[in-house]
PyMOL commands that place a pseudoatom at each C-alpha (Angstrom):
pseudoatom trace, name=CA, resn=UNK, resi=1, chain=A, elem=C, hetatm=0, pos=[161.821, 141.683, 77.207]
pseudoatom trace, name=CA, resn=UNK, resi=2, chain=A, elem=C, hetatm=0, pos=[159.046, 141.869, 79.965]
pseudoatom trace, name=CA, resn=UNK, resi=3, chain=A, elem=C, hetatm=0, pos=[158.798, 145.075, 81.788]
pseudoatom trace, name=CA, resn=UNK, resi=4, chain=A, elem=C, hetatm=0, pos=[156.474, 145.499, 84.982]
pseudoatom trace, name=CA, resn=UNK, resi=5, chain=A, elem=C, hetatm=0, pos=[155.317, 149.262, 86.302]
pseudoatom trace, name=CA, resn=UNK, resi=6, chain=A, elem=C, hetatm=0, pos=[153.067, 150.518, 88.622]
pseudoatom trace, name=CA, resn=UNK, resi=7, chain=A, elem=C, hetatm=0, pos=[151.743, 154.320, 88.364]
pseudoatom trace, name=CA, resn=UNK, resi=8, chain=A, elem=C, hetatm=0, pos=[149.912, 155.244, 91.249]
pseudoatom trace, name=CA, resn=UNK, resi=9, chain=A, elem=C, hetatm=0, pos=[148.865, 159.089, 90.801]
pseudoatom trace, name=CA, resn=UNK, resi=10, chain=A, elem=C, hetatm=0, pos=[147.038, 160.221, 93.823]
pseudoatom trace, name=CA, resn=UNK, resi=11, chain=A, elem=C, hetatm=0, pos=[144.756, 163.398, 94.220]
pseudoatom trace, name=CA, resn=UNK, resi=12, chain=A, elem=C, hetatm=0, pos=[142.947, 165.397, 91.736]
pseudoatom trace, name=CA, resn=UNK, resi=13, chain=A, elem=C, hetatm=0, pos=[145.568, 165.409, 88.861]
pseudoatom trace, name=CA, resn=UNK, resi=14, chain=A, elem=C, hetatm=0, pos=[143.871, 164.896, 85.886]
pseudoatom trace, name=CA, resn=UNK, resi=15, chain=A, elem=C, hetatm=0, pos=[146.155, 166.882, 84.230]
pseudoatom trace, name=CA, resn=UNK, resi=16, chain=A, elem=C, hetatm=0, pos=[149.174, 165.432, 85.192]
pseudoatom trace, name=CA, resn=UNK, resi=17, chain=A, elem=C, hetatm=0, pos=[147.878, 161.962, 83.451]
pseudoatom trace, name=CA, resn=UNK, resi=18, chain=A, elem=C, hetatm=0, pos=[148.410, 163.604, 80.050]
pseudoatom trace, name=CA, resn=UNK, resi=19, chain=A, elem=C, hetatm=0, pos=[152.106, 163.962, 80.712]
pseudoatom trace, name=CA, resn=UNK, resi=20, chain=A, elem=C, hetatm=0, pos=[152.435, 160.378, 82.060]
pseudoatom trace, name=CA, resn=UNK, resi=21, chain=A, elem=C, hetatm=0, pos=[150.416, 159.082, 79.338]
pseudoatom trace, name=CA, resn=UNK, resi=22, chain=A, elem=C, hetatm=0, pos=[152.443, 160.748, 76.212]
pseudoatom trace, name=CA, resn=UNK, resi=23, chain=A, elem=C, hetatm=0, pos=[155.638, 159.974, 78.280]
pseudoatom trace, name=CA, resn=UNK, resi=24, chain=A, elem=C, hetatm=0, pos=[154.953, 156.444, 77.921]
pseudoatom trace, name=CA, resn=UNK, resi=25, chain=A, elem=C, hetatm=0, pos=[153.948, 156.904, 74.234]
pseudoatom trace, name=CA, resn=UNK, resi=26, chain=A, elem=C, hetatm=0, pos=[157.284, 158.438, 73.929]
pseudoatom trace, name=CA, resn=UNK, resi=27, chain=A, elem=C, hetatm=0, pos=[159.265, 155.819, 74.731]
pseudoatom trace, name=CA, resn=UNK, resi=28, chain=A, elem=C, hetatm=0, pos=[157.226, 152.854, 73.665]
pseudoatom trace, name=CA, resn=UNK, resi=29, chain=A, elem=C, hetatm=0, pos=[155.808, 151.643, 76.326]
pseudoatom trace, name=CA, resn=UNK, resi=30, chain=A, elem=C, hetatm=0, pos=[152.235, 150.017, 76.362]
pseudoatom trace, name=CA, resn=UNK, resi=31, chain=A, elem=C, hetatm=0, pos=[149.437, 149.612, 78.815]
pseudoatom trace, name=CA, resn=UNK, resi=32, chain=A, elem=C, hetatm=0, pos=[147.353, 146.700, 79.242]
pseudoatom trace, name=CA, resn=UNK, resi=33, chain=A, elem=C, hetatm=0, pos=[143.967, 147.722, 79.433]
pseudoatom trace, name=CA, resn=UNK, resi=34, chain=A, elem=C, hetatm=0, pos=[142.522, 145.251, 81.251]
pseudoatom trace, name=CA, resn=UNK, resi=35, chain=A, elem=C, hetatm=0, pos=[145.851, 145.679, 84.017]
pseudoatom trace, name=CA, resn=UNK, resi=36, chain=A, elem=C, hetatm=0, pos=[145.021, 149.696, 83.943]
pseudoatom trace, name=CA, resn=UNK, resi=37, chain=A, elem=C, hetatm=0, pos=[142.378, 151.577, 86.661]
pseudoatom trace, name=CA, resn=UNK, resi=38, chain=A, elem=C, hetatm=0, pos=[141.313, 155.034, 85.938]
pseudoatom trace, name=CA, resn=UNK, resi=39, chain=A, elem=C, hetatm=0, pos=[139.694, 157.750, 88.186]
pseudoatom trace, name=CA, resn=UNK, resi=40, chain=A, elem=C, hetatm=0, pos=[139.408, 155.361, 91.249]
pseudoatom trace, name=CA, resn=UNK, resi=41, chain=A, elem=C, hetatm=0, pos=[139.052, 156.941, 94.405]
pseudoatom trace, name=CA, resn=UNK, resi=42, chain=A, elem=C, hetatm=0, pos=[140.146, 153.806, 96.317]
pseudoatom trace, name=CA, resn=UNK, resi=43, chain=A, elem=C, hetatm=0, pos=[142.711, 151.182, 94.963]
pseudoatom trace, name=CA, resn=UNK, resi=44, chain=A, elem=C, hetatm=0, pos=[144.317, 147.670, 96.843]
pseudoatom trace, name=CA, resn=UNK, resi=45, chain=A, elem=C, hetatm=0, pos=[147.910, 147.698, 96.109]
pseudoatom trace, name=CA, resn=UNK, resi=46, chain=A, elem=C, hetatm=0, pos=[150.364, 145.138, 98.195]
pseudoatom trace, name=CA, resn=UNK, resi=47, chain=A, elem=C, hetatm=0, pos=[148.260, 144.238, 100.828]
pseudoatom trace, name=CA, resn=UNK, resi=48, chain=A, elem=C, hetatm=0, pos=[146.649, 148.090, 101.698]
pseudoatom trace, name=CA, resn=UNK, resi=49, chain=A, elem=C, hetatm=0, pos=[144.215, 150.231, 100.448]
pseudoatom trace, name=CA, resn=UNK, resi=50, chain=A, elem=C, hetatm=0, pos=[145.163, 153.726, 99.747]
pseudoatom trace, name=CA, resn=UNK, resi=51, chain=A, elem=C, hetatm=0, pos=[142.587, 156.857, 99.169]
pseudoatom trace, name=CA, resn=UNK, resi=52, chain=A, elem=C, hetatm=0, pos=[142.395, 160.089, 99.616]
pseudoatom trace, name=CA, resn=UNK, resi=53, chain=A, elem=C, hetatm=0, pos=[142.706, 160.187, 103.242]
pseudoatom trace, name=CA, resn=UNK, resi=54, chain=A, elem=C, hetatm=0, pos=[146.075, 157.750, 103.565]
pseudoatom trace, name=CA, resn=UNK, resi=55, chain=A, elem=C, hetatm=0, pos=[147.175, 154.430, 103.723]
pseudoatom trace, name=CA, resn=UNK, resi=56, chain=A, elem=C, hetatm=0, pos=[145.551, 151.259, 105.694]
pseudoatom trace, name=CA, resn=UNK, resi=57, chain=A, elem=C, hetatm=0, pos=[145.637, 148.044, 105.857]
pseudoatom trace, name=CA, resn=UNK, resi=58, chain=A, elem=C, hetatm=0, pos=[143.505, 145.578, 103.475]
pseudoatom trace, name=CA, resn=UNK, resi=59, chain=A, elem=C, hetatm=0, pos=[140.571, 144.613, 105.201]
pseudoatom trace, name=CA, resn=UNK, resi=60, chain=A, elem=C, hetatm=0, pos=[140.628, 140.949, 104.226]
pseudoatom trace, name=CA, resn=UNK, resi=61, chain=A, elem=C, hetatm=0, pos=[144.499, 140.926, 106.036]
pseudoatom trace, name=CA, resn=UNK, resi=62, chain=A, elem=C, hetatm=0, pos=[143.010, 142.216, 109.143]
pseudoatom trace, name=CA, resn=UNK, resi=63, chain=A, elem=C, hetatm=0, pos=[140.310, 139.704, 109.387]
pseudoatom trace, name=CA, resn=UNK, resi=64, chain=A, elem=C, hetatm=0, pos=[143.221, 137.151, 108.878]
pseudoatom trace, name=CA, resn=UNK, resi=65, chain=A, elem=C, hetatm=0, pos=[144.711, 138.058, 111.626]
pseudoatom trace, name=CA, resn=UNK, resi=66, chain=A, elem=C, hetatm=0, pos=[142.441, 138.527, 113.796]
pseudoatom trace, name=CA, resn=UNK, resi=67, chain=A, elem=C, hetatm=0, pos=[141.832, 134.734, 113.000]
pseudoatom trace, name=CA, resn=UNK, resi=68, chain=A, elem=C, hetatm=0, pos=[145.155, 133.348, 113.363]
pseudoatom trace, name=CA, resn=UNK, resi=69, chain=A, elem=C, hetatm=0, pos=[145.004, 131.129, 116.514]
pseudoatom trace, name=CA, resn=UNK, resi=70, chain=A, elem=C, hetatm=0, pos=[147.356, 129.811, 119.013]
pseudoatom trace, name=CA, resn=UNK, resi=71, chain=A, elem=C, hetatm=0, pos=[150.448, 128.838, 116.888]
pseudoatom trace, name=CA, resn=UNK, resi=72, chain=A, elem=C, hetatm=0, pos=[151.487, 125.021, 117.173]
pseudoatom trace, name=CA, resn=UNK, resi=73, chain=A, elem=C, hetatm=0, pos=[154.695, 125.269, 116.210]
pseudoatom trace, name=CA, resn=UNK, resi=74, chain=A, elem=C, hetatm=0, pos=[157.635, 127.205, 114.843]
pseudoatom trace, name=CA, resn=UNK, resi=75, chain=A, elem=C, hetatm=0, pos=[156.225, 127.625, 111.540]
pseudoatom trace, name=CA, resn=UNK, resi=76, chain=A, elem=C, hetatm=0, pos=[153.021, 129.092, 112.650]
pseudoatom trace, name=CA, resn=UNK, resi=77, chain=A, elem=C, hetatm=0, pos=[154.750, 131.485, 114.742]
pseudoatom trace, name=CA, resn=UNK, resi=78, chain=A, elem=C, hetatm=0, pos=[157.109, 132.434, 112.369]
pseudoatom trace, name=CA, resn=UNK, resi=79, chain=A, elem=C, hetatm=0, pos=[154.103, 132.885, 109.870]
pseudoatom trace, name=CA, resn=UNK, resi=80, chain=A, elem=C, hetatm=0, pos=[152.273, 135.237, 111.918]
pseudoatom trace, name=CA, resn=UNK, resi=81, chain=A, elem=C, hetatm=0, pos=[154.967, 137.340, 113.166]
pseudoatom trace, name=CA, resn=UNK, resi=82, chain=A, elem=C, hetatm=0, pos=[155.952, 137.368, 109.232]
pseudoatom trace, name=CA, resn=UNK, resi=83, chain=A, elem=C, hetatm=0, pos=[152.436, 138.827, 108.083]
pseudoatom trace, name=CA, resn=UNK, resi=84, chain=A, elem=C, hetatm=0, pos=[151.954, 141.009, 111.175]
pseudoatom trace, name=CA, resn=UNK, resi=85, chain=A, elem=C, hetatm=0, pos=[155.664, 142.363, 110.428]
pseudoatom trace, name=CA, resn=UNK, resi=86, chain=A, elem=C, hetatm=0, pos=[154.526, 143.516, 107.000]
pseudoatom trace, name=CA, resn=UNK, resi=87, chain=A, elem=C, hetatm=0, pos=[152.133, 146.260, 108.788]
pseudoatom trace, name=CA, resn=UNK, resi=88, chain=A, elem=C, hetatm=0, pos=[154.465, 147.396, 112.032]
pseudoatom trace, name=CA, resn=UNK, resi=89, chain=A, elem=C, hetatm=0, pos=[154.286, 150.592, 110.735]
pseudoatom trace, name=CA, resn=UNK, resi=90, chain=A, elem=C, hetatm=0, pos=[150.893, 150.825, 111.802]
pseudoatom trace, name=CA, resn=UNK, resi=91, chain=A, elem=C, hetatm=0, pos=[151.389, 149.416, 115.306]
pseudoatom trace, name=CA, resn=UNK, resi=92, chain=A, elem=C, hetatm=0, pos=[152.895, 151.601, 118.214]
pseudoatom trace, name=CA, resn=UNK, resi=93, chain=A, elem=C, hetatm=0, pos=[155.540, 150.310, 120.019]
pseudoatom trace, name=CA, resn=UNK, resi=94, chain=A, elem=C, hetatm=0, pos=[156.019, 147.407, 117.890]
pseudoatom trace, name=CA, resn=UNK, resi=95, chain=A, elem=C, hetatm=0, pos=[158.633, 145.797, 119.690]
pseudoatom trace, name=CA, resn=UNK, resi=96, chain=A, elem=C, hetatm=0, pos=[157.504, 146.040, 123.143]
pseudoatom trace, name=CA, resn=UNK, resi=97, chain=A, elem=C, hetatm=0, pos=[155.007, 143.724, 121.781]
pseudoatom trace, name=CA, resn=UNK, resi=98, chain=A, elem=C, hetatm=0, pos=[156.377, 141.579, 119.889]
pseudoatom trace, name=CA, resn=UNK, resi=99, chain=A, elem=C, hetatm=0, pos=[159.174, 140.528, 122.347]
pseudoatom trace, name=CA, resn=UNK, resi=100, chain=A, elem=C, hetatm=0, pos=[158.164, 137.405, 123.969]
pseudoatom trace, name=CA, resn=UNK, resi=101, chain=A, elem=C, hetatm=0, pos=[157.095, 136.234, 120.594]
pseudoatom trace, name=CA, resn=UNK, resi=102, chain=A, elem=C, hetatm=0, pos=[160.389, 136.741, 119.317]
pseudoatom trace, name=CA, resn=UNK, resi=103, chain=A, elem=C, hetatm=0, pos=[161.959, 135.404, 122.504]
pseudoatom trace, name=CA, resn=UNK, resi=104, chain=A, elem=C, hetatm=0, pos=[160.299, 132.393, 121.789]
pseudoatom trace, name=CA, resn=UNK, resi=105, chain=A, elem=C, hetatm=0, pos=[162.005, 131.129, 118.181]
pseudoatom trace, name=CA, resn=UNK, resi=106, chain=A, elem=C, hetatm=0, pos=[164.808, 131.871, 120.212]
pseudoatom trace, name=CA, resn=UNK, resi=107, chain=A, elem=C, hetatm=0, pos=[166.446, 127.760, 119.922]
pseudoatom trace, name=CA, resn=UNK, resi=108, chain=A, elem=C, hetatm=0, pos=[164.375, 125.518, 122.592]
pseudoatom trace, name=CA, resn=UNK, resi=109, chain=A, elem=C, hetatm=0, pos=[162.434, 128.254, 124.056]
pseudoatom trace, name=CA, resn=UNK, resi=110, chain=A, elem=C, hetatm=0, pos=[159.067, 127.253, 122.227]
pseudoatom trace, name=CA, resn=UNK, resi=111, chain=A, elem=C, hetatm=0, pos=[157.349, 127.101, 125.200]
pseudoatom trace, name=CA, resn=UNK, resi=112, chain=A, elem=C, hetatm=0, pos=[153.807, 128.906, 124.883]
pseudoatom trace, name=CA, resn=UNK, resi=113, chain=A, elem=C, hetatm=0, pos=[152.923, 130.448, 128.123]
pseudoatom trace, name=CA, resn=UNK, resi=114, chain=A, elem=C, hetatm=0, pos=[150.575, 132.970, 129.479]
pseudoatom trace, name=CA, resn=UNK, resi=115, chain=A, elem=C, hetatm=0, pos=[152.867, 136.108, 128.595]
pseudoatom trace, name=CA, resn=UNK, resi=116, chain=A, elem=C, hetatm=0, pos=[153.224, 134.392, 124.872]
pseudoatom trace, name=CA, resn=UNK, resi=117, chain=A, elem=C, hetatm=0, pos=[149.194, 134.546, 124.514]
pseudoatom trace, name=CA, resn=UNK, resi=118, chain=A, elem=C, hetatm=0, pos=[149.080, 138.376, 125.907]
pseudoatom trace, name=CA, resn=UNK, resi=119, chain=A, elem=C, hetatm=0, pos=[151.919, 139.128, 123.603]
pseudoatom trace, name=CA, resn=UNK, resi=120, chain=A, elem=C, hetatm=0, pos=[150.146, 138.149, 120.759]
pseudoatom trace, name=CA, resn=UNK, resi=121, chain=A, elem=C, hetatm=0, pos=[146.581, 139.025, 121.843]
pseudoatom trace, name=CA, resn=UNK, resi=122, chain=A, elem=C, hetatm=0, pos=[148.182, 142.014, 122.047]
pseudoatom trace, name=CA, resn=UNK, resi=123, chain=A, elem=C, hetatm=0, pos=[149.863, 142.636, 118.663]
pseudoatom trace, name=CA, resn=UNK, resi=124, chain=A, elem=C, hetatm=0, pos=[146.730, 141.417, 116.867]
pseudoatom trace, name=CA, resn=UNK, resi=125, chain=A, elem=C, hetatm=0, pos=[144.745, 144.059, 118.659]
pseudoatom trace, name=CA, resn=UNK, resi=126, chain=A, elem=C, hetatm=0, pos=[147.733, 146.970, 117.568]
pseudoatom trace, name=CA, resn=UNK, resi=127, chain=A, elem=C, hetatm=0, pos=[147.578, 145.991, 114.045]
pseudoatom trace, name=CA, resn=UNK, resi=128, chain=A, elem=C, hetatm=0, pos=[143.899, 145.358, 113.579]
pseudoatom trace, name=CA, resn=UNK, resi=129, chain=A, elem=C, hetatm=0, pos=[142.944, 148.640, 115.182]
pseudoatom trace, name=CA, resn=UNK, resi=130, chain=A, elem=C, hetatm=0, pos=[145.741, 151.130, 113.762]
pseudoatom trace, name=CA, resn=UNK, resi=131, chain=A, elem=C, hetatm=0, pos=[145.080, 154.313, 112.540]
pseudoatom trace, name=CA, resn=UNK, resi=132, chain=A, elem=C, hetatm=0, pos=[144.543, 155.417, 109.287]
pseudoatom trace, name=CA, resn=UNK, resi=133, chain=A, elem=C, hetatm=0, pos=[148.726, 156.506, 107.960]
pseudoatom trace, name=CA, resn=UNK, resi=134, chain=A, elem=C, hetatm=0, pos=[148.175, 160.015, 105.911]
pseudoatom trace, name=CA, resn=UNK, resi=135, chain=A, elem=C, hetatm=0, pos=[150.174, 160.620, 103.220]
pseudoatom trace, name=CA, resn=UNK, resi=136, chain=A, elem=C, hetatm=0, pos=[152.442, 163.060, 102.232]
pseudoatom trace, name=CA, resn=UNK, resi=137, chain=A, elem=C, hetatm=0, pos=[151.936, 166.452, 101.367]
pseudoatom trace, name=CA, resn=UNK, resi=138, chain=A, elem=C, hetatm=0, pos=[154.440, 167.627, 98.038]
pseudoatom trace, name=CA, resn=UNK, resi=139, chain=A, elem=C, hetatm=0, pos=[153.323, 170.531, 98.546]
pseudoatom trace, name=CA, resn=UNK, resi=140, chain=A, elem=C, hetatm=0, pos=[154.510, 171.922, 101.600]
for i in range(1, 140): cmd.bond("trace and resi %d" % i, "trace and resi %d" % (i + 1))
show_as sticks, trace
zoom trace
């Protein structure tokens, strides 16, 4: 059998390692040590980078899109509204933007126009320039 898990424990919870730790002693489970991070005050997990101050997006994704260029095609559309998707939680009004981008895989509307180039000028400039998202507070 493979098994897969990710512990992220965020804050200053040293203590609370010791309980993870023998849990996973407890039931067998082993750690890869070259897989395992300890006392990181930053760490890249799918695509964002997550500290003590919240949740953004991984630098090296934003400089991708802010590189993505006029799409050709269908594809290229599709691809950029795919990886700019993953972050619309960090965009405002998401789908005000995105409209006429959608509009256009609509079937024979792949027309690229003016309002098309705004749209996505647009949406590169929301994502790339979000805020930092804070996390949550388990204590309140």
């Amino acid at each position: 059998m493979i098994y897969y898990c990710t512990i992220n424990l965020g804050g200053n919870i040293w203590s609370t390692w010791g309980q993870v730790l023998g849990t996973l002693k407890q039931h067998r489970w082993v750690a890869n040590r070259k897989k395992c991070e300890f006392g990181k005050v930053q760490i890249r997990y799918l695509g964002h980078n997550i500290y003590e101050k919240g949740v953004e997006m991984d630098t090296e994704k934003v400089e991708v899109v802010r590189g993505w260029t006029k799409p050709g095609n269908l594809k290229a559309l599709r691809g950029f509204l795919g990886l700019t998707g993953y972050y619309r939680i960090f965009a405002r009004d998401n789908g005000k933007i995105t409209h006429p981008l959608t509009e256009l895989l609509k079937k024979g509307n792949f027309i690229w126009l003016d309002t098309a180039r705004a749209a996505m000028e647009k949406r590169k400039e929301a994502i790339t320039t979000s805020p930092i998202l804070a996390l949550p507070d388990f204590n309140q």
